[in-house]
C-alpha positions in Angstrom: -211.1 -6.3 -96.2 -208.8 -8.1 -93.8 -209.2 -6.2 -90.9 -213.3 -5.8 -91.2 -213.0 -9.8 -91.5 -210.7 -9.9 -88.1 -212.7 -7.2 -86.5 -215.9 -9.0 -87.2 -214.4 -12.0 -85.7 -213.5 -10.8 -82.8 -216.9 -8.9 -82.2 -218.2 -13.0 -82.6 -215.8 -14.0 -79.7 -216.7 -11.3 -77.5 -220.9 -11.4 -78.0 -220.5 -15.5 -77.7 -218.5 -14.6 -74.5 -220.8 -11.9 -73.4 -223.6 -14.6 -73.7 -221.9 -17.2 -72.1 -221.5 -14.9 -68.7 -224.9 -14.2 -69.0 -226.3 -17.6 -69.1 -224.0 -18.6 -66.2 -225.4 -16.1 -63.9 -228.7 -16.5 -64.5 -227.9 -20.5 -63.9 -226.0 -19.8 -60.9 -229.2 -17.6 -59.8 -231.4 -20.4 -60.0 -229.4 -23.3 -58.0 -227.8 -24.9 -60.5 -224.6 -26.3 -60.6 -222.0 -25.0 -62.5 -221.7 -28.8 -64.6 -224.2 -30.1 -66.7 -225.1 -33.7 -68.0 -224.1 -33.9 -71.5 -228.0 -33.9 -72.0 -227.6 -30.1 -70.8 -230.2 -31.0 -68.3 -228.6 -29.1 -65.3 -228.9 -30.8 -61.8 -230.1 -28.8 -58.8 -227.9 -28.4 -56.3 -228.6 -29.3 -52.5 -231.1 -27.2 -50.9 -228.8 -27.1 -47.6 -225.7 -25.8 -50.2 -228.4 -22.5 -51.5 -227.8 -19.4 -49.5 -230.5 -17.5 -51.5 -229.5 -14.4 -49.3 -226.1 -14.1 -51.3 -228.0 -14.4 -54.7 -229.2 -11.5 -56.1 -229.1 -11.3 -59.8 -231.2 -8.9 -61.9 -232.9 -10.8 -65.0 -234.7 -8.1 -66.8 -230.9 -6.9 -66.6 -229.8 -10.3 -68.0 -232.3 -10.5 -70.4 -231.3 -7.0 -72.1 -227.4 -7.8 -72.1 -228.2 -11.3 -73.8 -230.3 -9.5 -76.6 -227.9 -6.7 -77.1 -224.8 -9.7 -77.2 -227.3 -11.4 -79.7 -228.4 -8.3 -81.8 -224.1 -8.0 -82.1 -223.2 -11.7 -83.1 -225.9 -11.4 -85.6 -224.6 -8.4 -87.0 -220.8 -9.3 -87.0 -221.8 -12.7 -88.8 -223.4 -10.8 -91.5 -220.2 -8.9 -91.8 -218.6 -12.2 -92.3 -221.2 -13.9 -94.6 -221.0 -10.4 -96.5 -217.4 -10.5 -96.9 -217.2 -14.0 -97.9 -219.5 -13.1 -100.7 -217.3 -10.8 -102.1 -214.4 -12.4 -101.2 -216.3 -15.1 -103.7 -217.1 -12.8 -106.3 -213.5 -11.8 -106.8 -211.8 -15.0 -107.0 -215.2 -15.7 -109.8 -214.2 -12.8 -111.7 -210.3 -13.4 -111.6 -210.7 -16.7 -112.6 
């Protein structure tokens, strides 16, 4: 129970982390900087700083690896829910 718990955790971690990388590239594709306002509106950098030769990221590529990172967090939360639950239901019973 312990370990599916832990393993599910770190399955979160590493699709959150997955989506993070994602996001920043596709940001980074697009001129943004690397900081954003705390309104998450990101500022564009300086058109002289852009070498859009240097840039090539694939976003149908992106896209895919953000939806396979979110099809994973979604399924190692319901392992957690799930194991709450009957973590839950055993404490109800024993008590």
């Amino acid at each position: 129970m312990i370990n599916g718990i832990f393993n599910a955790l770190s399955g979160l971690k590493n699709s959150a982390q997955i989506l993070q990388k994602s996001a920043t590239s596709l940001q980074n594709s697009f001129g943004f900087e690397k900081n954003m306002d705390m309104v998450g509106k990101a500022k564009p950098r300086k058109s002289e700083l852009i070498d859009t030769n240097s840039i090539y990221i694939d976003i149908s590529e992106e896209v895919v690896t953000q939806n396979i990172a979110k099809a994973a967090f979604t399924v190692n939360a319901k392992v957690v829910v799930t194991a709450d639950q009957i973590i839950g239901t055993t404490l109800d019973i024993k008590s």
